[in-house]
C-alpha positions in Angstrom: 31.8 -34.9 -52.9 30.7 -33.6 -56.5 33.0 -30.4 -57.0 33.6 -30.6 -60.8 31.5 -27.6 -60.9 33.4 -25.8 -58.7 36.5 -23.5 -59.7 39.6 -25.0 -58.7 40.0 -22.4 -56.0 37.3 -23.0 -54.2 38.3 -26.5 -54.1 41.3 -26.7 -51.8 39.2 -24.5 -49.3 36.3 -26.9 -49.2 38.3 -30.0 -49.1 39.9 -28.0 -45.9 36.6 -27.7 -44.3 36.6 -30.2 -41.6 33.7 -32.5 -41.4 30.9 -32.0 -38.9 31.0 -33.9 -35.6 28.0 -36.4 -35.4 26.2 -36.7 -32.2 25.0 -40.1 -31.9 21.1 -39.6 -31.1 19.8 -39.9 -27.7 17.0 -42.1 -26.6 14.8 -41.3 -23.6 11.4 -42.1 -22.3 8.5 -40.2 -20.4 8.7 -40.6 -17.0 5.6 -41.1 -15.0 5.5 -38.3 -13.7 5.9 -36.5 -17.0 9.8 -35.8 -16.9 12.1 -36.7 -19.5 14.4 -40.0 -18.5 17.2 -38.0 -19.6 17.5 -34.5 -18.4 14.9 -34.5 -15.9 12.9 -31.5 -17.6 9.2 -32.2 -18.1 6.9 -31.8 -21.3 6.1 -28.2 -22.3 2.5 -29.0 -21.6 1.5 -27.0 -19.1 0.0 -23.7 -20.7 -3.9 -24.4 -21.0 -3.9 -22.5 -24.1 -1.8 -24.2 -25.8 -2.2 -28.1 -24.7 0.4 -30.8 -26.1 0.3 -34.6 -25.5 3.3 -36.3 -24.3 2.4 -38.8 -26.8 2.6 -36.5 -29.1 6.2 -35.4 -28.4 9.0 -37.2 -30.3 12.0 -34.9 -28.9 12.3 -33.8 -25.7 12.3 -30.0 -25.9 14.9 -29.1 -23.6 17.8 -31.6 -24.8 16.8 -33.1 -27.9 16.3 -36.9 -27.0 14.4 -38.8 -28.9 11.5 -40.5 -27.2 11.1 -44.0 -27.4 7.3 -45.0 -28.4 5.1 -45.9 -25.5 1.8 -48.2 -24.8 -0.8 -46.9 -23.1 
């Protein structure tokens, strides 16, 4: 961490900070029926005004996981 900038003060209280949890990233797939593989919540797709491709998606928008590229 650059803090050479940074008045001495402030130092000690951002060296205290602690460092952010990383949650590993989640992979999933589409299930055939449209669901996510892992939280069972399907695509938002379902308003006719406002259309979106599954393939299109690259996060599930209910938990985050990060959809695996399918064929087809």
């Amino acid at each position: 961490m650059v803090t050479d900038d940074i008045p001495v003060v402030l130092k000690k209280d951002i060296e205290a900070l602690p460092i952010a949890d990383v949650v590993p990233i989640q992979h999933g797939k589409w299930n055939s029926d449209g669901s996510c593989s892992c939280c069972g919540c399907y695509a938002p797709t379902d308003d006719a005004h406002d259309s979106i491709l599954r393939s299109e998606l690259n996060y599930c928008y209910y938990c985050g996981a990060k959809m695996e590229v399918q064929d087809g």
